[in-house]
N, C-alpha and C positions, 0 to 999 in steps of 0.2 A: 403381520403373521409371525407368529415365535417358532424359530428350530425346534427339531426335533429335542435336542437337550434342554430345549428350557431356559437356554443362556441369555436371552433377549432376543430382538427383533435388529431386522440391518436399521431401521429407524430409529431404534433405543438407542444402540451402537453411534448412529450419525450423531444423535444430540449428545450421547457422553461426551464424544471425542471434541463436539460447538463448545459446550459447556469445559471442558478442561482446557483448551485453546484459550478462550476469554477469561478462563479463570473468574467468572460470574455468571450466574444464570440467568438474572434480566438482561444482561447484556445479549446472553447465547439465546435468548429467548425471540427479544429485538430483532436482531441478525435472524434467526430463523422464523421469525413473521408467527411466531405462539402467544399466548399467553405463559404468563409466569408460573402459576401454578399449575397450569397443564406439564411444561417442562418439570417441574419438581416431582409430579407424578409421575413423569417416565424414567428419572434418575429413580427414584424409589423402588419403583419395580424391577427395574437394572438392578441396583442392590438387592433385593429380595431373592432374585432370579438366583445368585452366584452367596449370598449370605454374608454378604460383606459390606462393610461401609466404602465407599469408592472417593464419598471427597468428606473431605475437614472442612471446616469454617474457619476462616479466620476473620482478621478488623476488613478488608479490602474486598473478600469476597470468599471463596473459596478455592482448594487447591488439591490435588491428587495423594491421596492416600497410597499407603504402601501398596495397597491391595489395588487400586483404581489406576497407579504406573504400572503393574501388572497387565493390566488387560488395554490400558492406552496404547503402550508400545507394539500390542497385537494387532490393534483394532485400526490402526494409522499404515499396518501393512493392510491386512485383509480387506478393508471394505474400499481403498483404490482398485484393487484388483481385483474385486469383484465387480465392480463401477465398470472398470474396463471391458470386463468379459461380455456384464450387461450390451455397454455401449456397443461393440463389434457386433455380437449376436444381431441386435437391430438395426445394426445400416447391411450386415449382410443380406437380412430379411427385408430391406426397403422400407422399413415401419421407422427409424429415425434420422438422425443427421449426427456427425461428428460433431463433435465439440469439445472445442479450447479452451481451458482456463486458465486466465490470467492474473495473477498478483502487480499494480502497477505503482511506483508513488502518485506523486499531487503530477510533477511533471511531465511525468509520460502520460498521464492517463487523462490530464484533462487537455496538454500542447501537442504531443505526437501520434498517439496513440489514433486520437479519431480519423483522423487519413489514411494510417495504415489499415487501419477496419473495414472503414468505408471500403477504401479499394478491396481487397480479401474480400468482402462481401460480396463483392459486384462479380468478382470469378469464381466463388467457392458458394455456388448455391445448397450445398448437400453437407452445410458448419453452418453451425454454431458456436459465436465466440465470449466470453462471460468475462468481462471486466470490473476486478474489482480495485475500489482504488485502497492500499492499507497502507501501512509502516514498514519499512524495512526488515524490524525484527518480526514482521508476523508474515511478510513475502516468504524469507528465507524459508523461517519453520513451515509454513504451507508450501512450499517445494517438497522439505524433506518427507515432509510426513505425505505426499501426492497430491491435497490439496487444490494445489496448482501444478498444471503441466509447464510454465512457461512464469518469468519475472519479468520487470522491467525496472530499472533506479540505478540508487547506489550500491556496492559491496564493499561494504571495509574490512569483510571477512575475507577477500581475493587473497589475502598471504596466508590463508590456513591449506598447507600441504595436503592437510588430513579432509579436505572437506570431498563431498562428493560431488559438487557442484560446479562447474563454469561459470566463466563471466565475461561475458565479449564487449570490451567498451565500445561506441557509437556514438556517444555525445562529451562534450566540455561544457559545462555551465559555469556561472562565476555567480555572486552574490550581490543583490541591490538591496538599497534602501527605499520602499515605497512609501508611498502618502496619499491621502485622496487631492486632487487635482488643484484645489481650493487651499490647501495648508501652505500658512507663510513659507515654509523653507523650501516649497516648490518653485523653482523659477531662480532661485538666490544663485549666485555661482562666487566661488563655491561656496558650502555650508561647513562651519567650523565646527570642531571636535567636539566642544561644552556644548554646540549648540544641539547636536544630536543628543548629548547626554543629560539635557535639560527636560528633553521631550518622554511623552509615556509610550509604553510600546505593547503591542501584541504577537503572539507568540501563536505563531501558525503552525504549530504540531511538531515544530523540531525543539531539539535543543537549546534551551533557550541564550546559551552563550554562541549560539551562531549569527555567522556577522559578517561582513565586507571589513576589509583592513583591521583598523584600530579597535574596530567594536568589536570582533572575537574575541570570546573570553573575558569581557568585559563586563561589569555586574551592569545590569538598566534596571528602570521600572517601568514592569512588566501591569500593563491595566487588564489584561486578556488575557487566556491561556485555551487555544481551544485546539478540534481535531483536526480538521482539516481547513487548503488555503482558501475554497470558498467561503468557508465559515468566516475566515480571517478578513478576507476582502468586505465582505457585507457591515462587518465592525470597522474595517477603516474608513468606508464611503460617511463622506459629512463628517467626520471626526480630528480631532486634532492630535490622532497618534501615529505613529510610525509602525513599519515590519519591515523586515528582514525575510528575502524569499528570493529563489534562482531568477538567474535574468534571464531564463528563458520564458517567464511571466510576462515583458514589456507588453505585447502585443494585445495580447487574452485582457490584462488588468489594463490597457488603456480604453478599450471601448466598456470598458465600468469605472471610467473615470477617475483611473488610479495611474500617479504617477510616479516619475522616479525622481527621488532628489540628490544633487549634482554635488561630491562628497571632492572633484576636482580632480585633477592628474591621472585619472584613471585609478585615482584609488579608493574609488567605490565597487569597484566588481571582488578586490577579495583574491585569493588563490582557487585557480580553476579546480573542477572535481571531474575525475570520469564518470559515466554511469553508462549503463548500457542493460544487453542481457542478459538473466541469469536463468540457466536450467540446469538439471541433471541431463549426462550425457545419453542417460539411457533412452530420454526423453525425445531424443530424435528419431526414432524411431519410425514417430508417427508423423505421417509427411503431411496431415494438417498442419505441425508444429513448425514444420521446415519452412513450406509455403509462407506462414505466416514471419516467421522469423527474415525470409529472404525480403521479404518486402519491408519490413522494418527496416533491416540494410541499406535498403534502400532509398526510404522516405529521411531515414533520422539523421543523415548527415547533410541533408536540404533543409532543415532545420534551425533558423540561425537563433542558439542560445545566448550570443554574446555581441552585446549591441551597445552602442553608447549612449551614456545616459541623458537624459534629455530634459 
């Protein structure tokens, strides 16, 4: 249904803002479960509505027009808060359930994350909580823009003064080297320097000079490059390459037959990282958030992320 003025629809509005987030429309397309040119028809008519072109093309995909930051920066206020009003309206009316969203990395959301649910679940019959697993840089932005009500990972933004965001650390993870079960340098003790840099490696959605010790920052060759560490894990099973991923995986990746290989002296884990959680303060508000937040408190430092390698 379109406003009174003509401006679009909150639906047109939600795909704008998919589509400028992914900076691609098959992507935003994907993610919102449409077809591709149905989305291109409701960007179309968005523009239409206001007369304006809203995205460029470029090589990659596309990208927000002077005219299409204009109405992003609007539309990443307004349509949370109306989200919001929606939501209250119908748990005051008994017609819904509250609900959580979550931004989480690979670790929280496939190691911690399901315990803390689970439980919340089992007390919070009248939530809903939406776990998505993304990237850092697409957690933070969907905090800022409402998004997400709640994060979970890294912040390496925690010394920006200026942010509007917290960050409550809860965990320490360190960096291993994996392999599927079957690869000669499993088992070896220890595995020398050339011998890792001889091997091909996969790249599980970080950066790919991330590494335990001497391998940080260190050029490899990389046979993979994908998005997520499922994705990564299902490419190392049977294969004779290596990855690089928090050792707080040991457990998850050993009953898929992934193990870790033994780099010696403890200096296969790497310099520890905090992660924890990330919200806007304003964000607590909502005592779903809290609830959920307290019990994560709880669960994630039972958590044992740093184990030795085996």
């Amino acid at each position: 249904m379109r406003n009174l003025h003509g401006y679009g629809s909150m639906k047109e509005l939600q795909q704008f803002v998919e589509v400028a987030r992914r900076r691609s429309i098959s992507a935003a397309a994907k993610h919102l479960n449409i077809s591709q040119p149905a989305l291109s028809r409701s960007i179309q008519k968005l523009e239409e509505s206001y007369g304006a072109p809203l995205f460029v093309r470029n090589g990659a995909g596309v990208e927000l027009s002077v005219f299409g930051t204009a109405l992003y920066s609007r539309a990443v206020r307004i349509l949370p808060a109306i989200e919001e009003a929606r939501d209250e309206i119908a748990q005051l009316q008994g017609r819904s359930r509250a609900i959580l969203r979550i931004g989480a990395g690979d670790l929280w959301g496939l190691v911690i994350l399901p315990q803390v649910t689970r439980r919340f679940a089992e007390t919070h019959s009248n939530s809903v909580v939406h776990v998505e697993i993304v990237d850092e840089t697409e957690r933070l932005q969907g905090l800022r823009d409402g998004i997400y009500d709640l994060a979970f990972g890294t912040f390496v933004s925690r010394q920006d003064t200026t942010s509007a965001l917290r960050f409550e650390p809860l965990v320490s993870q360190g960096t291993y080297v994996y392999a599927d079960r079957n690869h000669p340098l499993v088992g070896r003790k220890p595995v020398g320097r050339q011998d890792l840099f001889d091997q091909r490696w996969i790249s599980p959605g970080y950066e790919d000079d991330m590494g335990p010790s001497y391998l940080g920052g260190q050029p490899r060759d990389f046979a993979a490059r994908v998005d997520t560490v499922m994705h990564a894990v299902q490419l190392l099973r049977d294969s004779p390459f290596l990855m690089s991923a928090s050792s707080g995986f040991v457990r998850l990746f050993a009953d898929l037959g992934i193990r870790t290989v033994d780099m010696g002296d403890g200096a296969g884990m790497g310099s520890l990282q905090e992660s924890g959680a990330v919200y806007p303060v304003r964000a607590l508000e909502k005592p779903v958030l809290r609830d959920f937040l307290r019990l994560a408190r709880q669960f994630a430092p039972e958590t044992s992320l740093v184990v030795p390698a085996s």
